[in-house]
N, C-alpha and C positions, 0 to 999 in steps of 0.2 A: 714893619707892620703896615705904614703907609701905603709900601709898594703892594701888600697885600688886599688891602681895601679897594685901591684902585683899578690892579688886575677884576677882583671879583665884582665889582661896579661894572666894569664893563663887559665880562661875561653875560652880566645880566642882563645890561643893557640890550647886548647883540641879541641874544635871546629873546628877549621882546619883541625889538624888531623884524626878528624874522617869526614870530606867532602872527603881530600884527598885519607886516606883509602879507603872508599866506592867507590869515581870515578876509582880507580884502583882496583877493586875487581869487580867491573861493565867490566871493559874491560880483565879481566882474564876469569871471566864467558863467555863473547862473544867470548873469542877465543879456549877456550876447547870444548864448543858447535860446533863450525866452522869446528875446528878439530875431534868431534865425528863423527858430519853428512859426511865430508868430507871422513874420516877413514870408514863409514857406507856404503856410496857408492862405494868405492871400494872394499871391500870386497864383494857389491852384483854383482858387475861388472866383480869381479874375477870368482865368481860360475855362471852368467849366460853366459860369452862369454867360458869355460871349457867347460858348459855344452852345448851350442851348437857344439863348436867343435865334441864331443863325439857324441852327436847325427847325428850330419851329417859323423862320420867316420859310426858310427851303420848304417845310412841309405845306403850308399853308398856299405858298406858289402853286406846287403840284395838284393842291385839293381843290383850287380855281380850274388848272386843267382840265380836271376830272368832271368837274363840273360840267363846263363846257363840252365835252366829250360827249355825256351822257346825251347835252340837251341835243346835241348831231345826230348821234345815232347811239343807241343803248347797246344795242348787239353787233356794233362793228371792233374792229380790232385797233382805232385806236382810242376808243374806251377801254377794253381789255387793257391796254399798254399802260393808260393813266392810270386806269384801277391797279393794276401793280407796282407802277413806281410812286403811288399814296401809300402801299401797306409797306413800300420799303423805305419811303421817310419817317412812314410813322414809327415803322422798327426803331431806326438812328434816333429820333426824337426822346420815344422812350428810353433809351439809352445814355441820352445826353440828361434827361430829366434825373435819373437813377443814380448820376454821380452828383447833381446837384442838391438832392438827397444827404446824399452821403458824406456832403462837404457842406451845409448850410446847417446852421445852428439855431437857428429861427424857425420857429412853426408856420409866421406871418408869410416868412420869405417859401415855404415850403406848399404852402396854400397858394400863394401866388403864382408859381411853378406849374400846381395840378391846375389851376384856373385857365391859364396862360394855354394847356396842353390840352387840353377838352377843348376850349375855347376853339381853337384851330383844328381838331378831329371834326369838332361839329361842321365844318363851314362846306364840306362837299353833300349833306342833305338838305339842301337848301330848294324848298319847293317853286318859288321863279323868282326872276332878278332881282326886285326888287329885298325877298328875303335872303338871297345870299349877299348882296350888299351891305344887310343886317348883320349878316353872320362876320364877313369879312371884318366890317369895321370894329365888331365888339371883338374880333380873333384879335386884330392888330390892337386896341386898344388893352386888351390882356396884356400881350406881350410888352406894349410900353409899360406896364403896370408894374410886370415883373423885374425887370433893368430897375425904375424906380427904387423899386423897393429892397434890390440884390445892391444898390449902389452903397449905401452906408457901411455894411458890411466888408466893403474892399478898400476903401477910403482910410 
C-alpha cells in the first residue's frame, strides 16, 4: 500500500510539474514575441522617420535651387530642370511622409511630419532673399521639430 501512495505521489507530482512548466513557457513565449514585434517596430520607425527627415532636407536643397533658378531666368531651362526635380522630391517626400503615417502612433508626431512637409514645399515661393531666408530657416527648424519629437518614440 506504501508502495502505492508513493508511485501515485509522484505521478502527481510530475503532473504538476509539467502543467507548471508549460503555463510558464506559454508566458515566456508571449513575452519574447511582444518583445520582437515591439523591437520590429521600432526599428521600422527608426528607418522611416530618418528617411523622411533625409528626404525633406533633399527636397528642401532642390527648392533653394529652384529658387535660384527662377531669380536667373524664369523661362530658361534650367529652371525648367529645377522645377522638375522639386516636384520629383516632392513626390519621394510625400512618400516618405505616408509611411510615417502609417507607422507613427502619435497625432503630435503626425502633425509634426505635415508641418515639417509644408514647411519645406513653401520655401521655393519666397518673394526675395531676405523672405526665403525666412522660409528656409522656419523649413529647417520644422524639420528639427519633427526628429525631436519622432525621437521618444524609437528610444
Amino acid at each position: 500500500m506504501e508502495a502505492l501512495w508513493t508511485s501515485a505521489v509522484a505521478v502527481i507530482g510530475t503532473l504538476l510539474g509539467g502543467v507548471v512548466t508549460h503555463v510558464f513557457q506559454r508566458r515566456a513565449a508571449k513575452e519574447n514575441e511582444h518583445f520582437s514585434r515591439t523591437e520590429s517596430l521600432r526599428q521600422e520607425r527608426i528607418a522611416a522617420y530618418s528617411a523622411f527627415a533625409g528626404a525633406l532636407e533633399d527636397f528642401r536643397k532642390v527648392q533653394g535651387d529652384r529658387w535660384y533658378r527662377r531669380q536667373e531666368d524664369r523661362n530658361g531651362e534650367p529652371y525648367k530642370e529645377a522645377l522638375r526635380e522639386g516636384h520629383r522630391h516632392r513626390a519621394l517626400a510625400r512618400q516618405a511622409l505616408f509611411r510615417v503615417k502609417l507607422l507613427a502612433g502619435d497625432r503630435t508626431l503626425i502633425e509634426a511630419a505635415d508641418h515639417a512637409f509644408e514647411a519645406t514645399r513653401n520655401t521655393s515661393g519666397a518673394r526675395d532673399e531676405a523672405h526665403r531666408d525666412e522660409l528656409f530657416t522656419a523649413s529647417r527648424t520644422a524639420i528639427e521639430v519633427f526628429v525631436e519629437t519622432a525621437a521618444p518614440s524609437v528610444q
